[in-house]
Backbone as JSON Lines, residues from 0, in Angstrom:
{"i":0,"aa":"X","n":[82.79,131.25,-83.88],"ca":[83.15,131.31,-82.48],"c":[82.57,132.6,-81.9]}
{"i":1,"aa":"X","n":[81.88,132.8,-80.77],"ca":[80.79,133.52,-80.1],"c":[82.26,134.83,-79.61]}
{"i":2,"aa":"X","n":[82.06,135.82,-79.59],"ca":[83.24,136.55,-78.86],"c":[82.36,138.28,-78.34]}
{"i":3,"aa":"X","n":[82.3,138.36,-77.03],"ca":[82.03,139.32,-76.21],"c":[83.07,140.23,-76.03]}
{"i":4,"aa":"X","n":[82.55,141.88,-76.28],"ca":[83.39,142.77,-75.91],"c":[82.52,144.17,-75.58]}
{"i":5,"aa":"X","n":[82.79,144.9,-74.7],"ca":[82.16,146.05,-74.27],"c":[80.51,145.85,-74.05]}
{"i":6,"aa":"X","n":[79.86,144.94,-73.83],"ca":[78.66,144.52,-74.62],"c":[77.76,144.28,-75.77]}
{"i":7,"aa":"X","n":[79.01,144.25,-76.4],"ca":[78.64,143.46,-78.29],"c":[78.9,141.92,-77.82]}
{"i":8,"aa":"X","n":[78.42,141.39,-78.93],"ca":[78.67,139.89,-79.15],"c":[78.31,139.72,-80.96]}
{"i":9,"aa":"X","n":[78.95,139.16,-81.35],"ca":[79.47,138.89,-82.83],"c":[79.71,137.54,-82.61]}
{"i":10,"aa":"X","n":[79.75,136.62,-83.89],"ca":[80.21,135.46,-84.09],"c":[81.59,135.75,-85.43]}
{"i":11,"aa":"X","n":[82.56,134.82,-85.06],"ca":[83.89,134.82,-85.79],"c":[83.9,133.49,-86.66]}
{"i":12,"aa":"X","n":[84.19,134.09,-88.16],"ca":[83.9,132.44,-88.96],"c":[85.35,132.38,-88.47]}
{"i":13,"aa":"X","n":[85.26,130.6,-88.16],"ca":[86.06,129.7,-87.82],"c":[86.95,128.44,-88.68]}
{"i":14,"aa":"X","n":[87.96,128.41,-88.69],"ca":[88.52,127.46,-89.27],"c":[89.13,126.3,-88.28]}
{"i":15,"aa":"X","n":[89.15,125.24,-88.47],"ca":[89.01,123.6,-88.12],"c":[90.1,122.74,-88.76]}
{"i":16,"aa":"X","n":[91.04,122.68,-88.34],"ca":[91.85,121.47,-88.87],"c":[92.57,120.55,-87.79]}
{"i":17,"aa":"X","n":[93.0,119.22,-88.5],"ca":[93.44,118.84,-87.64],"c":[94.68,118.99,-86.69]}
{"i":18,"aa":"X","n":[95.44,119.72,-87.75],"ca":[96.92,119.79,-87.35],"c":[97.94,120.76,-88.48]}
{"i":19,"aa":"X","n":[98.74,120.84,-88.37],"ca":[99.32,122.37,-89.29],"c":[100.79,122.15,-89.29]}
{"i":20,"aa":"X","n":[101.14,121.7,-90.7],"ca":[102.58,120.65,-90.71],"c":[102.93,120.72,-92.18]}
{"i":21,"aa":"X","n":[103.85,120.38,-92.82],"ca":[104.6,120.54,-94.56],"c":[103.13,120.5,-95.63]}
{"i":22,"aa":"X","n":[102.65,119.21,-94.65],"ca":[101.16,118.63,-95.49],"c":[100.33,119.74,-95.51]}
{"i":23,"aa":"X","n":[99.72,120.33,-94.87],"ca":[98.8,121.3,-95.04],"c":[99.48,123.01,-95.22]}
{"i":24,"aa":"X","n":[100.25,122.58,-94.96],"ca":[100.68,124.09,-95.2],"c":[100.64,125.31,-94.27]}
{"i":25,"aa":"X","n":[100.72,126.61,-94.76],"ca":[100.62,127.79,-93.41],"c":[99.4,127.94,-93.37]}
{"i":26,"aa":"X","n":[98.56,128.77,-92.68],"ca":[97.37,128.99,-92.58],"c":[97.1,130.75,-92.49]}
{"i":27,"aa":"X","n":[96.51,130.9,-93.45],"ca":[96.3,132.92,-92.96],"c":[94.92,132.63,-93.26]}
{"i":28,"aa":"X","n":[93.73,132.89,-92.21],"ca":[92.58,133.0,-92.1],"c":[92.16,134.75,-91.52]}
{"i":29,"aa":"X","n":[91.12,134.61,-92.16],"ca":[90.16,135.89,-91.5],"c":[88.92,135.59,-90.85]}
{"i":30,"aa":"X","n":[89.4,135.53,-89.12],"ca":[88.41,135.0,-88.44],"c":[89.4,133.84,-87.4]}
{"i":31,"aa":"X","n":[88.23,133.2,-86.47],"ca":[89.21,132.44,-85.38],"c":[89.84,130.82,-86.8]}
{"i":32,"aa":"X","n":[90.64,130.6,-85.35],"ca":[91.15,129.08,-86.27],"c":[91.22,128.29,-84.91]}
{"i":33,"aa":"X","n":[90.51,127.1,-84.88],"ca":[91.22,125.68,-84.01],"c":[92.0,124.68,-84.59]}
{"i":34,"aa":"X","n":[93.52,124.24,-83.86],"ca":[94.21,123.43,-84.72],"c":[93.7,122.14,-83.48]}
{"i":35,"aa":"X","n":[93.28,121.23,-84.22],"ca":[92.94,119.78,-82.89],"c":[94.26,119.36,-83.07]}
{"i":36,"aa":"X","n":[94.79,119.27,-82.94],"ca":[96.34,118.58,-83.16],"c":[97.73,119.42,-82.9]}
{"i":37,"aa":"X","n":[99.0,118.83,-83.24],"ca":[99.74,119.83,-83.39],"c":[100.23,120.82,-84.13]}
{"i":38,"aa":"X","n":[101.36,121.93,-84.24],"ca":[101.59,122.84,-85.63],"c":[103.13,122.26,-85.62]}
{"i":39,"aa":"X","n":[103.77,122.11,-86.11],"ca":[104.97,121.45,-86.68],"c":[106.19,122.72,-86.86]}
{"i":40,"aa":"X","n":[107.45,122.3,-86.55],"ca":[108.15,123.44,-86.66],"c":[107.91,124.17,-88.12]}
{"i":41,"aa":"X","n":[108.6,125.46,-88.36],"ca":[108.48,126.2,-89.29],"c":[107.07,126.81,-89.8]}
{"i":42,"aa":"X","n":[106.29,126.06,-89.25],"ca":[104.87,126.4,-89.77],"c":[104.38,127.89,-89.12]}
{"i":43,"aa":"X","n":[103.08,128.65,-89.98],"ca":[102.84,130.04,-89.46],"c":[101.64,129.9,-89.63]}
{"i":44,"aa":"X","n":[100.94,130.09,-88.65],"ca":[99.53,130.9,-88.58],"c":[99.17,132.17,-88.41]}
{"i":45,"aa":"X","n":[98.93,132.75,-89.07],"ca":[98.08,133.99,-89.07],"c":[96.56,134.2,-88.89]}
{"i":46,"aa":"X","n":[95.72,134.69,-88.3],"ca":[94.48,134.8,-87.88],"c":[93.73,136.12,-87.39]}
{"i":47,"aa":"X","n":[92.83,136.71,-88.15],"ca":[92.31,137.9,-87.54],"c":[91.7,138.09,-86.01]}
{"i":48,"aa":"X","n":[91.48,136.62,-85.6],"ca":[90.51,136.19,-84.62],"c":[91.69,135.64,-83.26]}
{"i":49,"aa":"X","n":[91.03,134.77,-82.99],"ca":[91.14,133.82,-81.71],"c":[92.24,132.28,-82.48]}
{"i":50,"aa":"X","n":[93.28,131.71,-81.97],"ca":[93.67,130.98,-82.55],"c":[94.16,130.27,-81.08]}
{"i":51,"aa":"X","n":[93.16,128.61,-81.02],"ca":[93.07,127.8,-80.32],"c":[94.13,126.58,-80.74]}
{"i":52,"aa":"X","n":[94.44,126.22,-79.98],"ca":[95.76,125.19,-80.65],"c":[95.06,123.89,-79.28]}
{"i":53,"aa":"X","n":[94.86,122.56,-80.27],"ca":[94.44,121.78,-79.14],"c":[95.68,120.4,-79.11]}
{"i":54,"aa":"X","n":[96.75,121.16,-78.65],"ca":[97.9,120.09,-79.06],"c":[99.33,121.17,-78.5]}
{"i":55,"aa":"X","n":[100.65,120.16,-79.57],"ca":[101.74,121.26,-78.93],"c":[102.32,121.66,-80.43]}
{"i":56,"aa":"X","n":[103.0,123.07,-79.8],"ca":[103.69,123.85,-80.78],"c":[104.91,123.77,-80.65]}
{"i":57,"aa":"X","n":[105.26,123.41,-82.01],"ca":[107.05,123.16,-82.08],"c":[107.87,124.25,-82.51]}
{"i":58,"aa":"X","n":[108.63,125.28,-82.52],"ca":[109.63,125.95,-83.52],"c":[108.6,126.6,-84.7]}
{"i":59,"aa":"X","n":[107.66,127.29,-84.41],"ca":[106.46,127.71,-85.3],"c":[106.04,129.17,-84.85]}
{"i":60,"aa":"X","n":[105.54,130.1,-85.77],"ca":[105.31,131.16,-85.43],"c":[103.91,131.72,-85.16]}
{"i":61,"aa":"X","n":[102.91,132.27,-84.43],"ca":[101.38,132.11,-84.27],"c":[101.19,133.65,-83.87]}
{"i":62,"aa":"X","n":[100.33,134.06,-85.27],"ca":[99.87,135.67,-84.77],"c":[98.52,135.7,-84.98]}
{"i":63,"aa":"X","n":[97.73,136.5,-83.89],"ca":[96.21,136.69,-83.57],"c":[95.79,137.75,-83.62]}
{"i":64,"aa":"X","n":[94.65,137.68,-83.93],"ca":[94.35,139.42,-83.88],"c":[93.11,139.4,-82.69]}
{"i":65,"aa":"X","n":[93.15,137.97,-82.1],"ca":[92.5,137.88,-80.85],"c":[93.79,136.79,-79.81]}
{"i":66,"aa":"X","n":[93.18,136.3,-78.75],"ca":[93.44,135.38,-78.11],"c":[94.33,134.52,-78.44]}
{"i":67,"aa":"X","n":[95.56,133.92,-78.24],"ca":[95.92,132.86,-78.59],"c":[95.8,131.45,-77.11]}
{"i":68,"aa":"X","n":[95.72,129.95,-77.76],"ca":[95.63,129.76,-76.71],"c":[96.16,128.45,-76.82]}
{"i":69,"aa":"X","n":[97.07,127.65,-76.01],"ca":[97.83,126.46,-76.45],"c":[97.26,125.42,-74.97]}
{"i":70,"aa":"X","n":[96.78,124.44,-75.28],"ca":[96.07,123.31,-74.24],"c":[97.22,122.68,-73.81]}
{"i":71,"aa":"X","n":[98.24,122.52,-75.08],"ca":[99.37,121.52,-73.98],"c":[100.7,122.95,-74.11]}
{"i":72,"aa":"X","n":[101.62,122.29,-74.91],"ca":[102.76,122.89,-74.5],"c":[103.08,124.0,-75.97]}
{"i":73,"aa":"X","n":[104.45,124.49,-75.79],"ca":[104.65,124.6,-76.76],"c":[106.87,124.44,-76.95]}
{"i":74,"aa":"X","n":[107.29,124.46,-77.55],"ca":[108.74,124.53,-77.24],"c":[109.86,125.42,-78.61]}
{"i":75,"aa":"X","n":[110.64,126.31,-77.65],"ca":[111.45,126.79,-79.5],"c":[113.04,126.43,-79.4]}
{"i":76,"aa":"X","n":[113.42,126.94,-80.11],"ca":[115.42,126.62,-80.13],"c":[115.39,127.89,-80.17]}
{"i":77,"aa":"X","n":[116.98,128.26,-79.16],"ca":[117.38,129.35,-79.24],"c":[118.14,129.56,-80.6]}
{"i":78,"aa":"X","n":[118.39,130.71,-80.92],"ca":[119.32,131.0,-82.38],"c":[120.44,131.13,-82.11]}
{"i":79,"aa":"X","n":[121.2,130.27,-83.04],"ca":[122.77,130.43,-82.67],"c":[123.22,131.59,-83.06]}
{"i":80,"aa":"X","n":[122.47,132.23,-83.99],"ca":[123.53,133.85,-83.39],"c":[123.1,134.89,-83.1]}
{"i":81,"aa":"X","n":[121.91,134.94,-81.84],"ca":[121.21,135.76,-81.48],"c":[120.76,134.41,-80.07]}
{"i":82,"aa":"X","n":[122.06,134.65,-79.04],"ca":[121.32,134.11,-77.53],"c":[119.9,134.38,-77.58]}
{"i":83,"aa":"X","n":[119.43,135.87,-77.28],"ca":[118.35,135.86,-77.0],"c":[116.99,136.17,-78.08]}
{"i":84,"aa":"X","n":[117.05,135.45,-78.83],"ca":[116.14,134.75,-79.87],"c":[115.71,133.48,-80.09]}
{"i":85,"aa":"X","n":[114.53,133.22,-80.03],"ca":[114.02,131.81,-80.39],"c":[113.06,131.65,-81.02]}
{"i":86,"aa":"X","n":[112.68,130.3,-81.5],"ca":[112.44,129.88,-82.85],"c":[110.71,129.76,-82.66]}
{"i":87,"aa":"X","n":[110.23,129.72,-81.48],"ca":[108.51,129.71,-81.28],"c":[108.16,131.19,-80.8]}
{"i":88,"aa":"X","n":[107.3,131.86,-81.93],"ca":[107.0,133.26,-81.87],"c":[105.17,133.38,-81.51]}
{"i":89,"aa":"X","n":[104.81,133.33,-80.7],"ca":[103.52,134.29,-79.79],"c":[103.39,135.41,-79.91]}
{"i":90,"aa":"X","n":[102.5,136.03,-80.9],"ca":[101.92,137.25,-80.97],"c":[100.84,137.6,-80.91]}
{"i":91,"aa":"X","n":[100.25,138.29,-80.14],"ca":[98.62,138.65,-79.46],"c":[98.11,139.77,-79.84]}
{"i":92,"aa":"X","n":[96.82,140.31,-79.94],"ca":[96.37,141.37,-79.91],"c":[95.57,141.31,-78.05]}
{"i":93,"aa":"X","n":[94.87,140.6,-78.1],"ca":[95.01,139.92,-76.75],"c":[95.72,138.91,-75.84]}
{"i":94,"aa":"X","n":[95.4,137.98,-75.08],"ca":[95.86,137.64,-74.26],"c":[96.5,136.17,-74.75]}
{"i":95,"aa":"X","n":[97.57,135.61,-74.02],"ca":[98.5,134.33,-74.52],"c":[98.07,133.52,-72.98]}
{"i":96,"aa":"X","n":[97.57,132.26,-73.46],"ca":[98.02,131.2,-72.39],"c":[98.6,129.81,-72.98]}
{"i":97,"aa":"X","n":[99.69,129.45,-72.52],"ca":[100.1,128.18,-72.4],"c":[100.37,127.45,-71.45]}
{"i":98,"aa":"X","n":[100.23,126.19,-71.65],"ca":[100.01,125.34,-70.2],"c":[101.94,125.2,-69.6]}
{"i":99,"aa":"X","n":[102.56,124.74,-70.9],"ca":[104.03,125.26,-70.28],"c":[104.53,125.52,-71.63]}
{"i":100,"aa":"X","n":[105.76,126.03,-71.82],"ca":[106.67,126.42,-72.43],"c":[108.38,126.44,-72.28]}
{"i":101,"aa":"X","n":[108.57,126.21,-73.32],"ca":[110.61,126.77,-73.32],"c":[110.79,127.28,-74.44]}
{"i":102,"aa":"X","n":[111.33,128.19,-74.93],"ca":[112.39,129.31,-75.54],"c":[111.14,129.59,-76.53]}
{"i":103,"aa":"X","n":[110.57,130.64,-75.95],"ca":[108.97,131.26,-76.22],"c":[109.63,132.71,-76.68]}
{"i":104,"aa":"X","n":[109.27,133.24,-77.57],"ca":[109.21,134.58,-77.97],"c":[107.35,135.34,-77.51]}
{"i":105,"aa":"X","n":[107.07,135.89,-76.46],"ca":[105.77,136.2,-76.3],"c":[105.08,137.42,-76.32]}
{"i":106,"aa":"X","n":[104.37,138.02,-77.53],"ca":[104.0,139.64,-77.37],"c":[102.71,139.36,-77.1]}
{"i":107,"aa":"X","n":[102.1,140.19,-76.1],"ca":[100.3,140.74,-76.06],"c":[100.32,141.51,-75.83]}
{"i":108,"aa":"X","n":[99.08,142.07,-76.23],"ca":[98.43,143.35,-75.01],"c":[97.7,143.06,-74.18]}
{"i":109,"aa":"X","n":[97.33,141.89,-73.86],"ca":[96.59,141.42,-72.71],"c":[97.58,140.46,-71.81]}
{"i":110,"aa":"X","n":[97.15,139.74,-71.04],"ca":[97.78,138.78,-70.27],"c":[98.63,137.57,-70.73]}
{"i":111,"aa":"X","n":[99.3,137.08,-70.02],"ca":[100.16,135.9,-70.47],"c":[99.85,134.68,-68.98]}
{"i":112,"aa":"X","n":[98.67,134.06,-69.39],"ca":[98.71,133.09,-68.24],"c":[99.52,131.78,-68.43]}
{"i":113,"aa":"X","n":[100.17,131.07,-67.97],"ca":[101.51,130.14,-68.19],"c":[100.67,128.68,-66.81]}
{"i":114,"aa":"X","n":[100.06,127.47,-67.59],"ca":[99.29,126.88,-66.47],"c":[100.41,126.35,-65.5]}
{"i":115,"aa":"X","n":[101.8,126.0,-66.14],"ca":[102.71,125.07,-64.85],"c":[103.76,125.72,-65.25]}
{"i":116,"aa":"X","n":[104.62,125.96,-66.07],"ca":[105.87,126.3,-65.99],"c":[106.14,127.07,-67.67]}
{"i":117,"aa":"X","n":[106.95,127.87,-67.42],"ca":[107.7,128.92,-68.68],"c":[109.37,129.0,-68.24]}
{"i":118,"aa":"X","n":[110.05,128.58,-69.4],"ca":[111.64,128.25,-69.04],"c":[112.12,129.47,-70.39]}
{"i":119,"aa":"X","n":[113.39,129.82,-70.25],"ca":[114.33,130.42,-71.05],"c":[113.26,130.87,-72.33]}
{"i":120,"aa":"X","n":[112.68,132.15,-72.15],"ca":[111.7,132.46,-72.92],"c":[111.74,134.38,-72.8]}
{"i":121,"aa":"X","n":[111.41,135.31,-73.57],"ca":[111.22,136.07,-73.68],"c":[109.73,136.84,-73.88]}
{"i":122,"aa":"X","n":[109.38,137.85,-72.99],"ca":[107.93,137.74,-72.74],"c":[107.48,139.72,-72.79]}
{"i":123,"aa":"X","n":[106.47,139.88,-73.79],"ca":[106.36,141.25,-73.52],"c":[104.77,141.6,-73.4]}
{"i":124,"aa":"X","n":[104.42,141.41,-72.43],"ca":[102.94,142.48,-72.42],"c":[102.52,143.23,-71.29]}
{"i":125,"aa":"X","n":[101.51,143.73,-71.98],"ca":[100.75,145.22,-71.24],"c":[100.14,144.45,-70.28]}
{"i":126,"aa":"X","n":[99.74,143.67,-69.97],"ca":[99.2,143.23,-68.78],"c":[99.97,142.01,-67.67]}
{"i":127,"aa":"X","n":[99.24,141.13,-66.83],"ca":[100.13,140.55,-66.05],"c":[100.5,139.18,-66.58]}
{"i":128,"aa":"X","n":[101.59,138.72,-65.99],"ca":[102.05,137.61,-66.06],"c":[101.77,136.18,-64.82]}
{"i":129,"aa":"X","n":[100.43,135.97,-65.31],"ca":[100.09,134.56,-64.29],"c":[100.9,133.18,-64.39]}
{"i":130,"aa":"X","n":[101.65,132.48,-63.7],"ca":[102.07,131.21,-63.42],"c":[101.14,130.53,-62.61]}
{"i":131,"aa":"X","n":[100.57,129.69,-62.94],"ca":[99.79,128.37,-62.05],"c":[97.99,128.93,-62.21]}
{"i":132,"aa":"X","n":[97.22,128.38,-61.62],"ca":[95.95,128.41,-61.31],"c":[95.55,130.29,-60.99]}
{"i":133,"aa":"X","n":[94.34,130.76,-61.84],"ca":[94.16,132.18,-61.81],"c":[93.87,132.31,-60.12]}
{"i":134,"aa":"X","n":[93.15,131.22,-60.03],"ca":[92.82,131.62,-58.64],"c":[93.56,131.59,-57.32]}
{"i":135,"aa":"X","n":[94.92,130.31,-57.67],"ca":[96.39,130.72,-56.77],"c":[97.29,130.41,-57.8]}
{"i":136,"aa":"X","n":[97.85,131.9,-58.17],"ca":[98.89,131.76,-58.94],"c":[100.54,131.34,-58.09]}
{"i":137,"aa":"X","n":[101.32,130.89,-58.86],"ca":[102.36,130.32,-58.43],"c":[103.62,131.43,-58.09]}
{"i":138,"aa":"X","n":[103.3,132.33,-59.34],"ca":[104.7,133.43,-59.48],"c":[104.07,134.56,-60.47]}
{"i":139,"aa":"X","n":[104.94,135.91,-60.59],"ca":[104.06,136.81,-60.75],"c":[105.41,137.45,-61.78]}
């Protein structure tokens, strides 16, 4: 996967699966990962890179040492003995987008763009928080 920064460009070996569930197991790669499918509760990805999710995330934990990025949704359970804890964990070195979300645990240091909606979720980064289209965002 091609990745630009300061005016470098490097390529990131990439990992490819369909989906990330009891069957395949956790995933700790060095370098980006695309899941075409979904990740299944309990499941963990770890990734030095960019970690593309082309599907939804259930009750699963996802740490990047680039980008994370979810095409559809993702959803967690709160913990019954910790209100404000939940069970789908987002961790960035850069930036988080999901198209929507509920009970999201979310760290970056870059941005958190959210394409339609983010419900009962917890959210921490250094940069801004986009709702809707970059170019008219919805809420800030």
């Amino acid at each position: 996967m091609p990745k630009f920064n300061s005016g470098d460009m490097w390529v990131d070996e990439t990992f490819i699966c369909k989906g990330v569930n009891v069957g395949t197991g956790n995933i700790n790669y060095d370098g980006a990962v695309i899941v075409n499918g979904d990740v299944t509760e309990k499941m963990i990805i770890t990734a030095s890179g960019d970690v593309t999710i082309n599907g939804f995330v259930e009750s699963a934990i996802i740490q990047a040492g680039g980008d994370i990025i979810i095409t559809q949704g993702a959803m967690g359970k709160q913990a019954e003995n910790d209100k404000n804890e939940y069970s789908t964990k987002l961790s960035a070195q850069g930036s988080i987008h999901v198209q929507h979300g509920q009970g999201l645990e979310i760290s970056c240091n870059g941005n958190v763009t959210v394409g339609k909606q983010l419900a009962h979720s917890n959210i921490i980064c250094r940069g801004s928080v986009i709702v809707g289209p970059i170019d008219n965002p919805n809420g800030n």
